[in-house]
N, C-alpha and C positions, 0 to 999 in steps of 0.2 A: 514475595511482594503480594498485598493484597490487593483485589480490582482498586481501590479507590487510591493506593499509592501507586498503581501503572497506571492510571487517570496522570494524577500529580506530575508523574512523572512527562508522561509525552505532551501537557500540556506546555513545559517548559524548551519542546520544541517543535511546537504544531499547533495553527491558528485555527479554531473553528473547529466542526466535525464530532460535537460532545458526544450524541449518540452512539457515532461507531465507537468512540474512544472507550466508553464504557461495555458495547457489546464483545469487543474485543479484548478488554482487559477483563471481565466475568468469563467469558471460555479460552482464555490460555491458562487464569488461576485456576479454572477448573480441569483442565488437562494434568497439567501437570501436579494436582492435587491427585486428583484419581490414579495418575501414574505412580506415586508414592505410595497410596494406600492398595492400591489392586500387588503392590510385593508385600507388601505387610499381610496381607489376608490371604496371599495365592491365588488370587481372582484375574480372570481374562476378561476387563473390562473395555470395548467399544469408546477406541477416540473419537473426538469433533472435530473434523477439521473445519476450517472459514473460508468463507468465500464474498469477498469485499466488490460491491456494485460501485460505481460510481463514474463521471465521465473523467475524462484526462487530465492529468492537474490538480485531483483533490486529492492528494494526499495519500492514495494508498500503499504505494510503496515506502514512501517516508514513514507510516507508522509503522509498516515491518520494520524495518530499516532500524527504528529511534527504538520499536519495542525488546527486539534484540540484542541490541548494544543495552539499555537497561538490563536486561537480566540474565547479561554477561553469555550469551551463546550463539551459537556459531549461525551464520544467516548464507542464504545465497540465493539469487534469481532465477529463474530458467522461464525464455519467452516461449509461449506458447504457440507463437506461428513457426516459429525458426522448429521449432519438435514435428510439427506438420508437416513441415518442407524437407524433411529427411526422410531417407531411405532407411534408414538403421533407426527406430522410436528407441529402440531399447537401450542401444550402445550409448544415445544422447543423453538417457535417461541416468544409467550407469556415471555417464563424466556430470550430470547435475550433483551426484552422488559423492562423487569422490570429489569436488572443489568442497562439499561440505566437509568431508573428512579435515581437505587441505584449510579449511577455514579454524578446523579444529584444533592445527598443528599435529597432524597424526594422530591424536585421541579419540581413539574409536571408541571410547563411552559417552563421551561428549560429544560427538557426530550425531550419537543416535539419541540427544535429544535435541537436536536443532530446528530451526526452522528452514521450512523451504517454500519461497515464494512464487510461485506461477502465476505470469504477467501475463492478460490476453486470453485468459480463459475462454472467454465468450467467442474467437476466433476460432476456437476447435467446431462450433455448431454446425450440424449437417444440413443440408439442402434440400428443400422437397423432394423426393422419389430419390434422394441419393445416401437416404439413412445409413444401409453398411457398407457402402463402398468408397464413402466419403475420407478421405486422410485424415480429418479430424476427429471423425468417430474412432477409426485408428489409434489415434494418440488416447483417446479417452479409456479404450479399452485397454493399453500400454500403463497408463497412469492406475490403475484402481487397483491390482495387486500391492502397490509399491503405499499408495495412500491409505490403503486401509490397517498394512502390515506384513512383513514377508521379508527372507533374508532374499538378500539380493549378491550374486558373486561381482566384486569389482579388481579382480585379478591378481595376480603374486601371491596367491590361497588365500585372499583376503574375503569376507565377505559383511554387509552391514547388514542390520536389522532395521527396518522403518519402521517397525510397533510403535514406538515412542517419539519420532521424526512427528512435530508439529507443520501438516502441511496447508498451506493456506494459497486461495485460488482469487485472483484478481479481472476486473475487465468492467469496459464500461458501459456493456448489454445493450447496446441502441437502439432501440422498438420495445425492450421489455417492458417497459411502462404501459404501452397501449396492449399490450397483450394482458398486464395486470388489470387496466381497468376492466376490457370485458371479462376477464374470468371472476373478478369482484361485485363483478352485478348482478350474480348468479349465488344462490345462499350466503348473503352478503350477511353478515352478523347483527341479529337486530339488539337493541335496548331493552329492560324491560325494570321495572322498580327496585332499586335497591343496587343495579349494577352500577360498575366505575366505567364513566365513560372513556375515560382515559385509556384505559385497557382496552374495551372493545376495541377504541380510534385506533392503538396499537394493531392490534389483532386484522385489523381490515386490511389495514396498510402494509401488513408484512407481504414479504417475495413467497410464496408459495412453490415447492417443490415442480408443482404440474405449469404454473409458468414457465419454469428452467425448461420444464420439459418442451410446452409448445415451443417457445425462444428453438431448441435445438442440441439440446444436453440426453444425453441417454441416461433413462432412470436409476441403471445402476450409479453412474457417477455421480449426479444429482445427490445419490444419497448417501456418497463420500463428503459430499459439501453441508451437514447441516448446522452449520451456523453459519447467517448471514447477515452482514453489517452494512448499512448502507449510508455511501457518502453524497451526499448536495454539494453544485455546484458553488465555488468561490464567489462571492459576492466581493465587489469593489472594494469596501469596506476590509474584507478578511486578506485581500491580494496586497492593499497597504500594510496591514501589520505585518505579515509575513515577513516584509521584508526589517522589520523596526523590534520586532516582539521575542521571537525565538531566540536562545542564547548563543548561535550559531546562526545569524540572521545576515544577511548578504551585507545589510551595512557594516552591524558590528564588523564583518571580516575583514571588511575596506580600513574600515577605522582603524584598524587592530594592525592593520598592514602598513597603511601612513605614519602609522606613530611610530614604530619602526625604524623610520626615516628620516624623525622628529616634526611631521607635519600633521595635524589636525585637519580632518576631515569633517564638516558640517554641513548637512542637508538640510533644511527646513520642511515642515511638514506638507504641504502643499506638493511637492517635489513628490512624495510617495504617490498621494492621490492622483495625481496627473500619471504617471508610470503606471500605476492599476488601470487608470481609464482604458491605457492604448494596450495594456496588456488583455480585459476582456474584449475587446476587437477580434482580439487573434483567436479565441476560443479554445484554448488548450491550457484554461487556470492559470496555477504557479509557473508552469513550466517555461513561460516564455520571460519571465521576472528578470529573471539574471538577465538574457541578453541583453535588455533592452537598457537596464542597471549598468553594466560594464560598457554599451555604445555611452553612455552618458560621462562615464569618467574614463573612456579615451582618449580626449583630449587633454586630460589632465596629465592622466599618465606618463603619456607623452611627453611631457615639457618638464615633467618634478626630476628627472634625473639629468637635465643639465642645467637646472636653476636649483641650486641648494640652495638659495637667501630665502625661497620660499618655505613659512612657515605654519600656514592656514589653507585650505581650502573650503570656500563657502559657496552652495548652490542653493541660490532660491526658487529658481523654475527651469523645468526641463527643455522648455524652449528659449533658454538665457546662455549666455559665456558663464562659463563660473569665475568667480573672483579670486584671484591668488595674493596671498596677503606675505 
């Protein structure tokens, strides 16, 4: 798949977020391009992994998620506080490993070009004067063998290779921004005749290696992460489609479920907008969608499997009875 059909693609289930969508669909074709051509040539070429900023709720494990089911390979999570809070980094490290395998169905060639998603990056950051003692430096220093490349033993004589394991690092950096601006004020990139400002404004704005660092990233793993994609908060606007737009979208699945039963299911638009309102209240994006979507047709739910004459459900406002037809 080229960047612009991995675009097409996760647009079909994911609202908003164009820039990461495209930074991230340009450095997985280019992984896996370079993995193709570094065995044609004999060459030991240096992967990219990514490392996706953004606050809670935007989207970032859904485009792993939706990116790897598009091109058909094997995905898995591993949270980054829960790796912290172990005694054993490596043994945790080892079973993130082997669900990939189990994701793969036993196809250990197909393991070793999977993705693996680490939730909570920014969670490993050390603490003023507790740089190497800290358990999250710990993990980081656990993780950068395995991310950069290296056979790892996962027991029964088995053992995988992570060269080709596309890993990608997630969280939603809380202060990095003010850290970005002052290091931005400092050789900040000027204009000069004949440049695109577009690019500079690009150039200004990106995350910087030595931000990660001040934030609390050790430079070595900082420099396991260089490509970084960065996601913006849902706007009201993008928390309504979500639920309306994607082909997998919380309605469609209601819809999809009533009919079923032979009962039509109709929200009216207003219905979304009001549920977005009280969903940025909560402050954790998409994530709070659903609940608040399924508190609303509880009451319905409820009452459709001892009334079958009903053959319509119609809600105009979230603070209404819905109408059973």
């Amino acid at each position: 798949m080229t960047p612009s059909s991995i675009v097409r693609y996760l647009d079909q289930y994911m609202v908003g977020q164009e820039a990461a969508k495209k930074t991230v669909a340009v450095a997985v074709y280019s992984h896996y391009q370079k993995l193709a051509k570094a065995r044609e040539a004999g060459l030991d070429i240096a992967k990219s992994n990514i490392l996706l900023i953004g606050p809670t709720g935007s989207g970032k494990t859904l485009l792993c998620e939706t990116l790897s089911r598009g091109l058909g390979l094997p995905f898995v999570t591993a949270d980054a506080t829960s790796l912290a809070q172990s005694k054993y980094v490596n043994e945790e490290i080892e079973a993130v490993l082997l669900r990939l395998l189990d994701r793969a169905d036993g196809n250990m060639a197909k393991a070793q070009r999977g993705i693996v998603f680490i939730d909570e990056i920014d969670k490993l950051k050390s603490s003023a004067g507790q740089i190497e003692g800290s358990a999250g430096v710990r993990v980081q220093h656990a993780l950068l063998k395995i991310m950069e490349g290296s056979r790892i033993k996962l027991g029964g004589g088995r053992d995988i290779d992570t060269s080709d394991i596309l890993f990608i690092g997630g969280g939603a950096f809380v202060g990095l921004d003010k850290i970005a601006a002052r290091s931005h004020s400092y050789g900040f990139i000027s204009t000069s005749a004949g440049q695109s400002q577009s690019v500079l404004d690009r150039l200004n704005a990106r995350t910087k290696p030595t931000d990660l660092i001040e934030f609390g990233l050790i430079p070595e793993f900082t420099g396991r992460l260089p490509i970084i994609a960065r996601f913006g908060e849902l706007s009201r606007d993008a928390l309504a489609k979500i639920m309306v737009e994607p082909r997998n979208s919380i309605y469609q699945q209601f819809r999809e479920m009533l009919k079923h039963e032979g009962v039509e299911l109709c929200i009216e638009a207003p219905v979304f907008d009001q549920i977005a309102e009280l969903a940025s209240e909560y402050q954790v994006g998409a994530r709070s969608l659903r609940g608040i979507f399924e508190e609303m047709l509880s009451p319905v739910l409820y009452q459709l499997p001892d009334r079958p004459e009903i053959r319509r459900v119609l809600i105009r406002s979230l603070f209404e009875e819905a109408l059973l037809e």
